[in-house]
BALO-858144 format. One record per residue: residue number from 0; residue in one letter; x, y, z of N, C-alpha, C in turn. Coordinates in steps of 0.02 Angstrom, whole numbers. Layout:
// residues N
+-----+------+--------+--------+--------+--------+--------+--------+--------+--------+--------+
: pos : code :    nxx :    nyy :    nzz :   caxx :   cayy :   cazz :    cxx :    cyy :    czz :
+-----+------+--------+--------+--------+--------+--------+--------+--------+--------+--------+
: NUM :    A :      X :      Y :      Z :      X :      Y :      Z :      X :      Y :      Z :
...
+-----+------+--------+--------+--------+--------+--------+--------+--------+--------+--------+
This chain:
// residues 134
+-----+------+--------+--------+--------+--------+--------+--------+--------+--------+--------+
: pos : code :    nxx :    nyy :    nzz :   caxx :   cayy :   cazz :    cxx :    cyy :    czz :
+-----+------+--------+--------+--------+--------+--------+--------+--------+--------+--------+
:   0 :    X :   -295 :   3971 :   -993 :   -263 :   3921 :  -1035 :   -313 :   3900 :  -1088 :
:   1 :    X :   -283 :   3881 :  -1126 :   -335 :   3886 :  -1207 :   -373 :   3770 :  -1212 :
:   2 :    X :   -405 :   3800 :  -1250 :   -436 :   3714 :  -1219 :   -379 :   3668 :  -1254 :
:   3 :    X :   -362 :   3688 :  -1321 :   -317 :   3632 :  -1345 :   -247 :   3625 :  -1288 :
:   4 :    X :   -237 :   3673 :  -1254 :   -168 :   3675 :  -1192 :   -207 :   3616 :  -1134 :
:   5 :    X :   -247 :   3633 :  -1139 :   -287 :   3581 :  -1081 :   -296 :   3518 :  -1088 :
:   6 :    X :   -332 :   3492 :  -1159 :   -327 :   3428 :  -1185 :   -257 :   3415 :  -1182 :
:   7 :    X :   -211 :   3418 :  -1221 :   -128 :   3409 :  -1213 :   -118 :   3395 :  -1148 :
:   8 :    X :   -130 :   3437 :  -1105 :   -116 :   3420 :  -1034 :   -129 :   3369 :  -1002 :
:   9 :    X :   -205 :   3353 :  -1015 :   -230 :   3296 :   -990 :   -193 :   3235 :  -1022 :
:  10 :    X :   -177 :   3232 :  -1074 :   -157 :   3185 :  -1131 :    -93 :   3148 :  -1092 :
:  11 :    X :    -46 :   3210 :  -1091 :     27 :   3209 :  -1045 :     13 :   3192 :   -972 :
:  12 :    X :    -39 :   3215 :   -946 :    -62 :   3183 :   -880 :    -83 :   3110 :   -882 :
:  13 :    X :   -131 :   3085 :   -919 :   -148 :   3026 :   -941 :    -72 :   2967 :   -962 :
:  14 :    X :    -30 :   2989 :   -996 :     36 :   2940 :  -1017 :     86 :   2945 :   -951 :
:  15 :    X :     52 :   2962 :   -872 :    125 :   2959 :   -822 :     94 :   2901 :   -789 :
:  16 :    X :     38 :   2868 :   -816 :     30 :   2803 :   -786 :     39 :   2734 :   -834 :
:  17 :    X :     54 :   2768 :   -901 :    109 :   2718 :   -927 :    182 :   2714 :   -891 :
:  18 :    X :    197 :   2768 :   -886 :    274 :   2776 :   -869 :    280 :   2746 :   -792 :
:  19 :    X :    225 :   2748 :   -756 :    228 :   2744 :   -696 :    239 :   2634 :   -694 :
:  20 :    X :    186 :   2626 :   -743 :    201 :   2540 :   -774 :    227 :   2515 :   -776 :
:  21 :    X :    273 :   2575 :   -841 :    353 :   2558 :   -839 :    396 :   2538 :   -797 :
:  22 :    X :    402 :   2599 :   -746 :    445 :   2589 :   -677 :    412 :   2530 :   -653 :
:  23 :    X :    350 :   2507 :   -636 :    350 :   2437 :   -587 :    382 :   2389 :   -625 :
:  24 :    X :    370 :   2378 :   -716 :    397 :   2326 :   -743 :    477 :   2318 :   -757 :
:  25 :    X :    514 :   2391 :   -721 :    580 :   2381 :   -711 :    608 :   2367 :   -650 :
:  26 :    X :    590 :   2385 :   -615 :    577 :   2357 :   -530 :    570 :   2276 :   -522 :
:  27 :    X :    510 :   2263 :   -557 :    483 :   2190 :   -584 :    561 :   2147 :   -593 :
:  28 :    X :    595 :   2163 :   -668 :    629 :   2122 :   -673 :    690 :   2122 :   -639 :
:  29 :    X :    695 :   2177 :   -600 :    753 :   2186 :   -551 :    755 :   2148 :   -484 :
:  30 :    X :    704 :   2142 :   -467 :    656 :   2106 :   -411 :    678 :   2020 :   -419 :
:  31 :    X :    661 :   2003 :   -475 :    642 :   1943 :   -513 :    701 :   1906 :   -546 :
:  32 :    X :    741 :   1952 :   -547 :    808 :   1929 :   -573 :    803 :   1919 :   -647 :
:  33 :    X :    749 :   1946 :   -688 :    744 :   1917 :   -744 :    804 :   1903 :   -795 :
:  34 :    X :    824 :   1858 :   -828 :    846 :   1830 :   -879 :    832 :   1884 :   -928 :
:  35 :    X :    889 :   1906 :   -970 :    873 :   1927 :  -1025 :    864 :   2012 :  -1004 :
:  36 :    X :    891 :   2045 :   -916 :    879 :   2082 :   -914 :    916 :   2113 :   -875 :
:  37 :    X :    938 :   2096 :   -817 :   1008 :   2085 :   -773 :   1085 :   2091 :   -797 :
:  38 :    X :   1068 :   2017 :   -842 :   1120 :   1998 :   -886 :   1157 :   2031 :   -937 :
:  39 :    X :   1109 :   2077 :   -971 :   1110 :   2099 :  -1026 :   1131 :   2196 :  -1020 :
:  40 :    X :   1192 :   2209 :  -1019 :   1203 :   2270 :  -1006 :   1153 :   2323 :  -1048 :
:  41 :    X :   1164 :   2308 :  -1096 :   1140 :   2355 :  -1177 :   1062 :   2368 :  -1148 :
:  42 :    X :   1041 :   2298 :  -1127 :    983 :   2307 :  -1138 :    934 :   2364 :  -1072 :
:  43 :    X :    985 :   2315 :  -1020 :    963 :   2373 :   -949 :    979 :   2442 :   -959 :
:  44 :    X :   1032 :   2473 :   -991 :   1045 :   2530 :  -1001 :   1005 :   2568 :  -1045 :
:  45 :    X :    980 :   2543 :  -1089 :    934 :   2576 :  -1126 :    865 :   2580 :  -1108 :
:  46 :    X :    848 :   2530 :  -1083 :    776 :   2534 :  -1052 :    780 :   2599 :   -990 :
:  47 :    X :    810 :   2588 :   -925 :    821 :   2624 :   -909 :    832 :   2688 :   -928 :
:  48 :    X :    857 :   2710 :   -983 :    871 :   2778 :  -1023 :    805 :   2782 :  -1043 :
:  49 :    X :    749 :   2740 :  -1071 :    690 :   2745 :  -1119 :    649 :   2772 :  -1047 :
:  50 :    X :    648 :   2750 :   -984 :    595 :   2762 :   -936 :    610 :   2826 :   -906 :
:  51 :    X :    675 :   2851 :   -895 :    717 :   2896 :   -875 :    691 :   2954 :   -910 :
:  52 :    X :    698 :   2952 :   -974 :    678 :   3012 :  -1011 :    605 :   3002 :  -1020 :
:  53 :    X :    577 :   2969 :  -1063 :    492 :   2956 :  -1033 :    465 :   3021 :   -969 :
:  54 :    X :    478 :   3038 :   -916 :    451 :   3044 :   -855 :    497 :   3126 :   -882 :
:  55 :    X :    558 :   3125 :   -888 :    585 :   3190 :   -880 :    546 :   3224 :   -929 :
:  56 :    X :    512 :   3189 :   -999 :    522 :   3267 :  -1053 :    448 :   3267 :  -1045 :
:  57 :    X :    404 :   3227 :  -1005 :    327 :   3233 :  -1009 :    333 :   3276 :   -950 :
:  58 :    X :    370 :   3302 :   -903 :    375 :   3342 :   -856 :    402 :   3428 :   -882 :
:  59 :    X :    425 :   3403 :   -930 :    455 :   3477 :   -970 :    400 :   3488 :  -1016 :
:  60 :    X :    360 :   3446 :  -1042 :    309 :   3449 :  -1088 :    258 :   3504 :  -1044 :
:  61 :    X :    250 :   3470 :   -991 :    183 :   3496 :   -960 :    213 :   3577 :   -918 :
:  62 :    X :    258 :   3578 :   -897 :    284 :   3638 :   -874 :    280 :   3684 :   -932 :
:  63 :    X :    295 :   3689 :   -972 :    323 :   3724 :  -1073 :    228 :   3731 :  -1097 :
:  64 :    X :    198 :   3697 :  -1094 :    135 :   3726 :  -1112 :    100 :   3775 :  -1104 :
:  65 :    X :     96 :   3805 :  -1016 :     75 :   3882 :  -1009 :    109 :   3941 :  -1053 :
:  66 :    X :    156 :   3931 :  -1072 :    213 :   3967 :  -1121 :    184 :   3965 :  -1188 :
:  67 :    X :    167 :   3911 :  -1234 :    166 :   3896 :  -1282 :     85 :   3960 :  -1274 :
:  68 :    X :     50 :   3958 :  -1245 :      4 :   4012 :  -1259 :      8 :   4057 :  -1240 :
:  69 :    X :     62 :   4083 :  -1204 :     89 :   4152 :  -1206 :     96 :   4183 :  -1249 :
:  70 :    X :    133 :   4135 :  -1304 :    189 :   4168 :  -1369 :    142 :   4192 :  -1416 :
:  71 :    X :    160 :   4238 :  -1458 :    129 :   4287 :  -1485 :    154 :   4281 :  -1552 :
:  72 :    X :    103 :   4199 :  -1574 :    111 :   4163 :  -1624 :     37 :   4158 :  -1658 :
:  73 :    X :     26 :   4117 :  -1702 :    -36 :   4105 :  -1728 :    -37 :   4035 :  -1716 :
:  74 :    X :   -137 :   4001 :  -1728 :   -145 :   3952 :  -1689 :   -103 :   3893 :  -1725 :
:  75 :    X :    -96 :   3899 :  -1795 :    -58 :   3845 :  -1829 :    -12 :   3840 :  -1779 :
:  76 :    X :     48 :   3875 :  -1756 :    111 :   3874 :  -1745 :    101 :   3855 :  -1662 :
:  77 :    X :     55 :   3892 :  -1641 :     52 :   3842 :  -1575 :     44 :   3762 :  -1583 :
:  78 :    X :      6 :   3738 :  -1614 :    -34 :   3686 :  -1639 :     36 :   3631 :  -1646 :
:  79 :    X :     80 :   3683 :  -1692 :    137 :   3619 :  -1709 :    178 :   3614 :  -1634 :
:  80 :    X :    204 :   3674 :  -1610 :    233 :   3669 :  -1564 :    225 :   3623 :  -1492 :
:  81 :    X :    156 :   3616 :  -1475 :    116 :   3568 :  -1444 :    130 :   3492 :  -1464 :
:  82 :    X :    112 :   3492 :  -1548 :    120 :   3429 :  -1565 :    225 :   3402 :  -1561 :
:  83 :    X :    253 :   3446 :  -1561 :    332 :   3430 :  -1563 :    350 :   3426 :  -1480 :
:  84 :    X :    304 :   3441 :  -1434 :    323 :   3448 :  -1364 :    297 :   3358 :  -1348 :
:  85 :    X :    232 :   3350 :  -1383 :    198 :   3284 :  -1356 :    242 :   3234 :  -1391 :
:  86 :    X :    263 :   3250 :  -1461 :    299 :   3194 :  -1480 :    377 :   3171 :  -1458 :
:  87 :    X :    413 :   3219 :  -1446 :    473 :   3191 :  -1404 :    465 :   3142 :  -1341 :
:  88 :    X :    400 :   3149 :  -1307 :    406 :   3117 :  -1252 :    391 :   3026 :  -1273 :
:  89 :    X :    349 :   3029 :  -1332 :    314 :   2968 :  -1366 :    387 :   2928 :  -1407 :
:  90 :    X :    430 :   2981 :  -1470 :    453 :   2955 :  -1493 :    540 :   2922 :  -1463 :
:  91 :    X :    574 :   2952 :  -1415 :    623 :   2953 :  -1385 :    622 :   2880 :  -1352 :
:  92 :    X :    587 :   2889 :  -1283 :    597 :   2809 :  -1258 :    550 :   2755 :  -1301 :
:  93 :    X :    491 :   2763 :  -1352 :    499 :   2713 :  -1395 :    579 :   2681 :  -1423 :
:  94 :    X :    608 :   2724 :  -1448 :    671 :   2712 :  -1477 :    713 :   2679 :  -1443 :
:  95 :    X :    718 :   2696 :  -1377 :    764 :   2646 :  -1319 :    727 :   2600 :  -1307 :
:  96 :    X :    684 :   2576 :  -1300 :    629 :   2525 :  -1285 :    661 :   2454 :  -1357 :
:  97 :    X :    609 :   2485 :  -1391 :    610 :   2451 :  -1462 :    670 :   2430 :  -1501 :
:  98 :    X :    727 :   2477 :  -1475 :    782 :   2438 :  -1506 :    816 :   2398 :  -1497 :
:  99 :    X :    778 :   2351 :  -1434 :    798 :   2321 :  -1389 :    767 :   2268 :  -1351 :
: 100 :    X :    730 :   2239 :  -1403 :    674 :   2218 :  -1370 :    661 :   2135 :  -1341 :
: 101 :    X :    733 :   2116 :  -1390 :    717 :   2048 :  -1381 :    772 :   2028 :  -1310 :
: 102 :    X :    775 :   1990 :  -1274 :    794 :   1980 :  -1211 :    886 :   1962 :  -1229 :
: 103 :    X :    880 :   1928 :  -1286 :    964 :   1904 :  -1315 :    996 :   1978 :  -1348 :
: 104 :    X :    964 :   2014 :  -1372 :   1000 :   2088 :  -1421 :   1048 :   2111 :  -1385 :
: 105 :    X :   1108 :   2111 :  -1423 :   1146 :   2150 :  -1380 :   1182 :   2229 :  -1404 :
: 106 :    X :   1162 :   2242 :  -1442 :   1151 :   2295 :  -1491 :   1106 :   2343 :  -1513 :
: 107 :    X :   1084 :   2410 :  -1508 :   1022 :   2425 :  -1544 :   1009 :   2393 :  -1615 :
: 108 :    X :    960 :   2385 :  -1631 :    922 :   2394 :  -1718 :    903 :   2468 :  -1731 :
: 109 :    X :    886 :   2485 :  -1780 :    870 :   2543 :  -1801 :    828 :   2569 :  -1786 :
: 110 :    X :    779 :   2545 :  -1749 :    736 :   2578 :  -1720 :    766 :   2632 :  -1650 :
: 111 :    X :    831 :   2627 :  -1638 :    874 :   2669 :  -1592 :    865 :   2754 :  -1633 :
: 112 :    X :    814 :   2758 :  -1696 :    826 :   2820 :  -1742 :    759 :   2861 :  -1708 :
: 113 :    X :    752 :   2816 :  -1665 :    683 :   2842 :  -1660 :    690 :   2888 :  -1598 :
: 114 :    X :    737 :   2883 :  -1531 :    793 :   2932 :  -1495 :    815 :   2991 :  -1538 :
: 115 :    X :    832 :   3000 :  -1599 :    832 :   3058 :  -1638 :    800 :   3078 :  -1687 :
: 116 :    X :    752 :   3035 :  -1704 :    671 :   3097 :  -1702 :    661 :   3128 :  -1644 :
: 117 :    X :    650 :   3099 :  -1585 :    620 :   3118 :  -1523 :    654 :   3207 :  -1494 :
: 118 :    X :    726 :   3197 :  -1501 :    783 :   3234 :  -1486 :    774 :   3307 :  -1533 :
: 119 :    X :    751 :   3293 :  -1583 :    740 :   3334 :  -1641 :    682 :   3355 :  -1638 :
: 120 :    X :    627 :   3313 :  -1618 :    562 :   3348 :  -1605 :    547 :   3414 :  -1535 :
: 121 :    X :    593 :   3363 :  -1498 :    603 :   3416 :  -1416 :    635 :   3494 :  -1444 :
: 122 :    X :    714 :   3481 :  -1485 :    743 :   3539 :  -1496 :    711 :   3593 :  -1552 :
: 123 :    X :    664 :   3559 :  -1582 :    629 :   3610 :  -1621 :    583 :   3637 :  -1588 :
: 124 :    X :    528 :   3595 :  -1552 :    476 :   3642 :  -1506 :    517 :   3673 :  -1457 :
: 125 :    X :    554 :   3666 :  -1425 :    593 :   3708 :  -1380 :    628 :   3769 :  -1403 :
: 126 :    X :    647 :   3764 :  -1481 :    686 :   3828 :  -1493 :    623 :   3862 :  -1531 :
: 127 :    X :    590 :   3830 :  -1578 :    518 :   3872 :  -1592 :    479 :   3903 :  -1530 :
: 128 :    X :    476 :   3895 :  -1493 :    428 :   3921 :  -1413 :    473 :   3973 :  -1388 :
: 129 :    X :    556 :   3968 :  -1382 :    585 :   4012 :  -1348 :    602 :   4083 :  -1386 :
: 130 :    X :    603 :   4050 :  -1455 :    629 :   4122 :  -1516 :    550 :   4150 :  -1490 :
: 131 :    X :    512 :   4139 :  -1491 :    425 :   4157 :  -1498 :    408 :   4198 :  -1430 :
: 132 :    X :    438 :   4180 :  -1392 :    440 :   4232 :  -1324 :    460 :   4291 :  -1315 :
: 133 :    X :    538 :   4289 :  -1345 :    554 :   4344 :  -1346 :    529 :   4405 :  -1380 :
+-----+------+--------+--------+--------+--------+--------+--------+--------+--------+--------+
């Protein structure tokens, strides 16, 4: 495995103890009954969706990397592909998080755009890595 696949790795290894945070601080307010969190459909549903995917695409991230230096690409194109694998996992549940942040919202804000960067970043490194295999 090539060192930049390794750093990445560690990187993606290093952010499952944010996610892991996450889960206690949703547990937390489930526990706690919190106000502003229970109450609030929009808001539980999305958070939940933000921690949900969080954990799933940093698990597809890190599986999809031995691949990404398989492909019989040049280092630029690995380089981006790496960077479009790390950023779906960053930009996606930001977007459910953040659009949602205040305890009364019962609606996303626009920061819900940030779920389709994320979506768009996943489906491009994913179809760039798979055309590249074959």
């Amino acid at each position: 495995m090539s060192s930049a696949t390794l750093t990445t790795a560690g990187i993606l290894m290093i952010t499952v103890v944010t996610i892991a945070y996450g889960g206690l601080t949703l547990l937390t307010h489930l526990a706690r009954r919190k106000a502003g969190y229970l109450d609030n459909p929009v808001r539980r549903g999305l958070w939940t969706a933000g921690h949900a995917h969080a954990g799933v695409l940093v698990l597809f991230a890190l599986v999809a990397l031995p691949y990404i230096d398989a492909a019989d690409v040049s280092e630029g194109t690995r380089t981006l592909i790496r960077t479009l694998f790390v950023a779906a996992p960053i930009l996606m549940p930001l977007g459910f998080f953040l659009s949602v942040v205040r305890p009364t919202d019962t609606k996303p804000n626009k920061l819900i755009w940030l779920t389709v960067a994320g979506g768009a970043s996943l489906a491009a490194g994913t179809l760039l890595l798979g055309v590249n295999l074959l």
